[in-house]
N, C-alpha and C positions, 0 to 999 in steps of 0.2 A: 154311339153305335158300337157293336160287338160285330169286332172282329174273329172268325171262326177258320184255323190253317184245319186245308185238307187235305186226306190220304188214302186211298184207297189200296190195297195189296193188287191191283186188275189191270194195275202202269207199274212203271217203272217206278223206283222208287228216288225220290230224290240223293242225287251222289254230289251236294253240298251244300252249302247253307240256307235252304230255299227250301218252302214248303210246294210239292205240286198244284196247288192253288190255295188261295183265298180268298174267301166268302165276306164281304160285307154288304149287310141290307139282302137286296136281293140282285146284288152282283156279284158274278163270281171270274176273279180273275186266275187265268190259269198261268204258270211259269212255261216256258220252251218246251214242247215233246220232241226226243227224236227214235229211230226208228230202233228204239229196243223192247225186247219183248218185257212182259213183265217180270220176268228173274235176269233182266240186265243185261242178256245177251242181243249182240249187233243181229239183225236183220241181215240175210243175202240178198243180192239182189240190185238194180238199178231206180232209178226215183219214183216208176209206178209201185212196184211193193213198199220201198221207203216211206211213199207217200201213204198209202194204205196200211201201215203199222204205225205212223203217226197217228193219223187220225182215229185210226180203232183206241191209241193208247188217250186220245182227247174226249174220246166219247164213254172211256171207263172214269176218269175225272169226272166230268160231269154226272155219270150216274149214279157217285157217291154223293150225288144232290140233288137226285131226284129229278134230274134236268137231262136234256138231248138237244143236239145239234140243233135242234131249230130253235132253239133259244138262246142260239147265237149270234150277237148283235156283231163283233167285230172279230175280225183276224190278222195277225201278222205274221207273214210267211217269208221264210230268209231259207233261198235258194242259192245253193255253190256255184250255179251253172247257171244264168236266164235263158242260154241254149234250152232246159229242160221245161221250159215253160210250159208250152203245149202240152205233154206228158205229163206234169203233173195239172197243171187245170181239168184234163177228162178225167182225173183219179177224183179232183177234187170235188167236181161237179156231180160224180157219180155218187159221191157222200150227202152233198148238200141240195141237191135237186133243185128244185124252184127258190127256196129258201137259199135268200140272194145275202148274209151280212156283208157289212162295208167291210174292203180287205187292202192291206196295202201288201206288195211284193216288193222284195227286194233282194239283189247281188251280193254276195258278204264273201270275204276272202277266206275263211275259214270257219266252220261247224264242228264242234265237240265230235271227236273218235273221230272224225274226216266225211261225215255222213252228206248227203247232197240236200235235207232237207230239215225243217227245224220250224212249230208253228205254234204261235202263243195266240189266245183267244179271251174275249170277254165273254162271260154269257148273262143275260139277264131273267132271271128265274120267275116264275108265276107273273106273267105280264103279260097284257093283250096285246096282239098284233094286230097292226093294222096298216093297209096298204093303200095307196092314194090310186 
């Protein structure tokens, strides 16, 4: 199997040894987004825009492969605060709508540049969904 590192100039660029995703088969794993625009600068703001700059910087990833949120099978969300939870679940849901991927949250002591949120994702590319 061929492994394909991906990059789009539409995120952030990676600031170390890590590609913003890579693509094997037709999964594509993406590395940590957090809330910087795509020339590197920090986002203003509290965990609803944080959240909303991640996820926009998660769905320009994806789209250098021809793929979208809904072909998101999992996610892993590392919150500074689980106070902020509520807040960022209605940012998240307003992304992901019915399209429910498996998602695990978690509390972590600290986040690169101090940000309150931080969100790594699989996605599974040209594959039928189906729902029980």
């Amino acid at each position: 199997m061929t492994l394909k590192f991906v990059s789009t100039p539409h995120a952030p660029a990676a600031i170390g040894p890590y590609a913003q995703a890579v693509r094997s088969g037709n999964l594509l794993f993406t590395s940590g987004q957090i809330p910087l625009t795509a020339d590197g600068q920090l986002i203003a703001g509290g965990i609803q825009e944080q959240t909303r700059q991640v996820l926009d910087n998660l769905k320009a990833v994806l789209q250098a492969e021809n793929a979208t949120l809904r072909d998101v099978v999992k996610t892993t969300v590392f919150l500074k605060d689980m106070n902020d939870f509520a807040e960022f679940n209605s940012v998240y849901r307003s992304y992901f709508g019915e399209h429910t991927p498996a998602r695990s949250t978690v509390e972590v002591s600290r986040l690169p540049r101090d940000v309150f949120v931080e969100i790594e994702l699989i996605a599974a590319i040209n594959v039928e969904t189906v729902r029980n």
